[in-house]
C-alpha positions in Angstrom: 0.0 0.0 0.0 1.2 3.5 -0.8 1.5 6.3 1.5 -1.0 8.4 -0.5 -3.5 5.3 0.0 -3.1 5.2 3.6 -3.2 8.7 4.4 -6.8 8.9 2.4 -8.0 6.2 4.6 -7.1 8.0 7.4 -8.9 11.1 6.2 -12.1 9.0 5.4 -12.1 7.5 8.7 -12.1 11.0 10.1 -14.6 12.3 7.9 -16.6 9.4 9.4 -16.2 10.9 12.9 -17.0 14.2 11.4 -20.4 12.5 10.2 -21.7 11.6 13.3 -20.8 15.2 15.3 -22.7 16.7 12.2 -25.8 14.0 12.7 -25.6 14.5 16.7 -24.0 17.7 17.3 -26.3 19.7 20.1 -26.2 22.8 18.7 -26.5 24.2 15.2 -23.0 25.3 15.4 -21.7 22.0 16.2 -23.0 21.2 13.1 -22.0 23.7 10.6 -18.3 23.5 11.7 -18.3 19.5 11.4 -19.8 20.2 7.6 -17.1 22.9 7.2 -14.5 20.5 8.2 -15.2 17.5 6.2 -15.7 19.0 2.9 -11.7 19.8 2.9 -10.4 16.7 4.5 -13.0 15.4 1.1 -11.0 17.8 -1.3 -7.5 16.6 0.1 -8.5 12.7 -0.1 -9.8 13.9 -4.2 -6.2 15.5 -4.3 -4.5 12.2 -3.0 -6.6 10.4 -5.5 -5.5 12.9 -7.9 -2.2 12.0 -7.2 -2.4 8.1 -7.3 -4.7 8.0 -10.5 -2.6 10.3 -12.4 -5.7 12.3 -13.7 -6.1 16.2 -13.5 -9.9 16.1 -13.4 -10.2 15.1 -9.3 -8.3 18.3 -9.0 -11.3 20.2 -10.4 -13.6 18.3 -8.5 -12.0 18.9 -5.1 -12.0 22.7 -6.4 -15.7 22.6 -6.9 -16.4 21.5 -3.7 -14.4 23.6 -1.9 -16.4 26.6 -3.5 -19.9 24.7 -2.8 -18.6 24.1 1.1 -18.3 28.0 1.5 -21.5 28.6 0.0 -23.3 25.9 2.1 -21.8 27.2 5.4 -22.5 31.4 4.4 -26.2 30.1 3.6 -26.6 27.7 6.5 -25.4 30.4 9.1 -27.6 33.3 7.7 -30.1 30.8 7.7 -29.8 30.4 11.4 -29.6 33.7 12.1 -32.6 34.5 10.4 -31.3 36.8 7.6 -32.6 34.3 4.7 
């Protein structure tokens, strides 16, 4: 196994502990920073894949989603403040 491989295991298992703080979390804010979190540990593990694959594209991808995170958080913490 490479080190690339390993290291996106590692980030998926976190992600997974991220998962349940954003399913359980008590508050609202609990939740927003566990979405904010997993969405780059997601665009490093596309990089890694990137990486291992040899293909450009995941690059984009993991780009994407970096841009949709921020939206999602701006949205979800006007919505909680009432503003939307």
């Amino acid at each position: 196994m490479s080190v690339e491989l390993l290291l996106m295991l590692f980030l998926i298992f976190l992600s997974v502990v991220l998962l349940y703080r954003v399913v359980v979390g008590p508050q609202d804010m609990d939740r927003i920073v566990a979405m904010s979190t997993i969405s780059p540990i997601i665009a490093v593990v596309l990089a890694l894949w990137s990486l291992e694959m040899r293909r450009g594209i995941y690059l984009d991808i993991a780009l994407v989603l970096a841009l949709l995170d921020f939206i999602m958080v701006v949205a979800y913490a006007r919505y909680i403040r009432g503003e939307l």
